[in-house]
N, C-alpha and C positions, 0 to 999 in steps of 0.2 A: 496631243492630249491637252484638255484645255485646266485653266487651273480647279473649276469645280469636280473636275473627276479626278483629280490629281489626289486633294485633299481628301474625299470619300473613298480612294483606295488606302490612304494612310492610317484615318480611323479604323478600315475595316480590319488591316494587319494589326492593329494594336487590340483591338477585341479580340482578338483571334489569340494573341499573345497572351493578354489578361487570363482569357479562357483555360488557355493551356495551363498557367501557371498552378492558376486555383484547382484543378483536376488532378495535375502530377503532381506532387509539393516534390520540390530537387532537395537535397543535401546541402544546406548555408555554408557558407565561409569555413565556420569552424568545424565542419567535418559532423555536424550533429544533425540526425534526419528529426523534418517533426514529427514528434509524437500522433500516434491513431488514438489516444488513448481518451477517453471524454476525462474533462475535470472542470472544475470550480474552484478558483482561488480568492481567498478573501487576507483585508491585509486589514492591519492594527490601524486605531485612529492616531496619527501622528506621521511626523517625516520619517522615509526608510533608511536605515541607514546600515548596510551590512546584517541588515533584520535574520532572523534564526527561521528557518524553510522547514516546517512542521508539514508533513505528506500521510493523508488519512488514506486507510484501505479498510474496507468493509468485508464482512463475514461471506463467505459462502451462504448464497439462499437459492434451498432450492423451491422454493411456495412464492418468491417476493420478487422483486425489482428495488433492491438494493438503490439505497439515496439517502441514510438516515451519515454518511460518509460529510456530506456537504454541511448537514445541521452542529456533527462533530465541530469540522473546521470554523465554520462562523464563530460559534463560541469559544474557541480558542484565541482565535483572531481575535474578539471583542476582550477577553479575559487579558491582553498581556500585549505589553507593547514591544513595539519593533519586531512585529512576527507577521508572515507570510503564512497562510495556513489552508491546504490543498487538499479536497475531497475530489479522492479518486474512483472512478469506475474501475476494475478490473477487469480484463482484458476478458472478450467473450459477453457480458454481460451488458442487460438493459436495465434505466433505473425507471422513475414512473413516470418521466415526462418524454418515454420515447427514445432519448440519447441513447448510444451505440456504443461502448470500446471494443476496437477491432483485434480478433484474435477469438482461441478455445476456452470458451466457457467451463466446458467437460461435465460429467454427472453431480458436481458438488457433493463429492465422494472423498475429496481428498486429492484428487486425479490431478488438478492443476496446479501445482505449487512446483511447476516445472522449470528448467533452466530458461526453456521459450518464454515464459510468463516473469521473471526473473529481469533477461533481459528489456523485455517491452517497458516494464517500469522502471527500471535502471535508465533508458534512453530518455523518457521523461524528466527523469532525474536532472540528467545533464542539460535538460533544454530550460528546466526551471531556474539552476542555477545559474545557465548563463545570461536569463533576465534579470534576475535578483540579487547575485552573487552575493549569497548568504554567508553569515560567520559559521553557520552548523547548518546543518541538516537531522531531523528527525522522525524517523517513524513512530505512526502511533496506526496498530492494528488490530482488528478484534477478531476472534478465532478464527477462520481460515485467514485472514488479514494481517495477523499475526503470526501464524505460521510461516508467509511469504515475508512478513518483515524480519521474523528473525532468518531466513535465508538470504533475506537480503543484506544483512548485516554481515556473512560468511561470505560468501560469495561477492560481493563489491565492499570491500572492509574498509578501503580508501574513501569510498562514497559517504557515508553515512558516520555520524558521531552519536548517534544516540538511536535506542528503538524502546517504545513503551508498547509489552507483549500484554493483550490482553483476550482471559481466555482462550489462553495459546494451545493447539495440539500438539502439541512442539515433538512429543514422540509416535513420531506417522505412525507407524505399524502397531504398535500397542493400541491408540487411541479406535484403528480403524474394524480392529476383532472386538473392540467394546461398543462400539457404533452396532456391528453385528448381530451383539448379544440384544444390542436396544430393537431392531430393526431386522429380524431372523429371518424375515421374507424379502427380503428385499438382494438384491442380487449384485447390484454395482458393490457391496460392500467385498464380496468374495476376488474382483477382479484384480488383475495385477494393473501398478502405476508405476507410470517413471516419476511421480513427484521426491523431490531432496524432502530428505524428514531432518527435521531443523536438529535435532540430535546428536545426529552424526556429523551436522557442521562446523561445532561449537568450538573444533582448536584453530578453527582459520578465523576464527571473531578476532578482530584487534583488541589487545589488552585496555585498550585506553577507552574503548566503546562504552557507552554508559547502558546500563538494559535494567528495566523495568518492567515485571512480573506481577501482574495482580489477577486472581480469580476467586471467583465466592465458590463459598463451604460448601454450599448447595449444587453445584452443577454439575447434572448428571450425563452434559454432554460431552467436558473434560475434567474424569475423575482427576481427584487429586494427587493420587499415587504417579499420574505421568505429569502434573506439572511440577510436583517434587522432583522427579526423576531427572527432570531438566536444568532446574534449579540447581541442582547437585551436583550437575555436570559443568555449568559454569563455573559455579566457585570449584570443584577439581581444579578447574583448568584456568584456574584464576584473574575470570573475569569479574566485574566489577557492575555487580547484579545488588537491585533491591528487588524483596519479593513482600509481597501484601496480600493477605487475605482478608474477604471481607465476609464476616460470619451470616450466614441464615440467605446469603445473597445464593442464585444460579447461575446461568448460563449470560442473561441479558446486560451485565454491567457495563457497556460503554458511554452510557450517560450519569453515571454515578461521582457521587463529587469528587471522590478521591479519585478517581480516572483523572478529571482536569488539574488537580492536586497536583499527581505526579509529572504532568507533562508541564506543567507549570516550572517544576524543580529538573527539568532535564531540559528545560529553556533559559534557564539563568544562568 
């Protein structure tokens, strides 16, 4: 063999290797698979230093291609320093530049605020933090966004120190027969889910969790009698909740000032 074939079978193993790698991604060192999950992280102007990992999750759309998650995060980023701040796809969904996250979108019913959907984000969790290793981690979600955030705060209690609930459905079943009342013909509303309704999760929240509740007067897609009902159950169980209404306001408040208000104050 002489040496020029030598050398072009060495390149060839190594693209070959390359190729593989980028196809399968394996399991790293620490045991943490990467994420499927599409995202966008934006960081504060300044050095990082143990920065606070603020992880945005968008509504349930079913009309849209979900993306207004990343405009969240920038602003947050820009607003406050030493902060990492992550607009997430939700698993199953596409936003409006085509990106994918891998996993069951479901009818945008309610359907997916599953332990499968749970975990997927929770494994990003772990993959963010082992870049950044943050002093906190915080959720900030908007109604079905927050539904998964406040399950995710139940269910990985160690994970997360903070979750800001906005226009939360926080009580699955009640919210889903009032959805019915809105939408009489519509059929997904009648089916049965395995999604966790953040309600029933509230005595596994770590006491030390900080949770932040805001929804307007106005919304008629999470009456207010279930986001009281939620509220009420926190403080029972003597979690360590603010709740904010914002009068004449509906459904759409994730760009409302006091939204970056409070995540501002669950970042300090």
């Amino acid at each position: 063999m002489n040496l020029r074939r030598f050398f072009f079978i060495i390149l060839v193993f190594a693209a070959c290797s390359q190729a593989q790698t980028a196809n399968h991604p394996s399991t790293n060192a620490s045991g943490i698979k990467p994420s499927k999950l599409f995202h966008r992280a934006y960081t504060s102007i300044g050095t990082l230093n143990r920065p606070a990992l603020v992880l945005v999750l968008h509504g349930d759309a079913p009309f849209s291609k979900p993306s207004y998650q990343y405009a969240i995060a920038r602003k947050i980023a820009k607003e406050n320093k030493n902060v990492v701040a992550v607009g997430i796809l939700r698993p199953g969904y596409t936003d409006n530049e085509g990106n994918r996250s891998e996993g069951e979108r479901g009818n945008t019913s309610g359907d997916n605020y599953t332990k499968e959907v749970l975990s997927s984000i929770n494994s990003l969790t772990n993959q963010l933090k082992k870049k950044y290793n943050p002093s906190k981690v915080i959720l900030v979600g908007h109604s079905g966004g927050a539904a998964i955030s406040a399950n995710l705060i139940a269910e990985y209690a160690d994970s997360y120190n903070a979750a800001l609930l906005v226009s939360c459905p926080c009580d699955l079943h009640p919210w889903r027969k009032h959805m019915k009342t809105l939408q009489p013909n519509t059929s997904i509303w009648d089916a049965k889910v395995s999604s966790l309704s953040p309600i029933e999760q509230v005595k596994r929240i770590d006491n030390d969790t900080q949770i932040g509740v805001i929804n307007g007067t106005n919304d008629r897609t999470i009456p207010l009698h279930i986001v009281r009902k939620y509220v009420k159950a926190l403080e029972a169980n003597h979690k360590k909740v603010k709740f904010v209404l914002l009068k004449n306001q509906g459904h759409r408040i994730a760009f409302n000032p006091k939204v970056f208000e409070m995540v501002k104050e669950l970042i300090q």
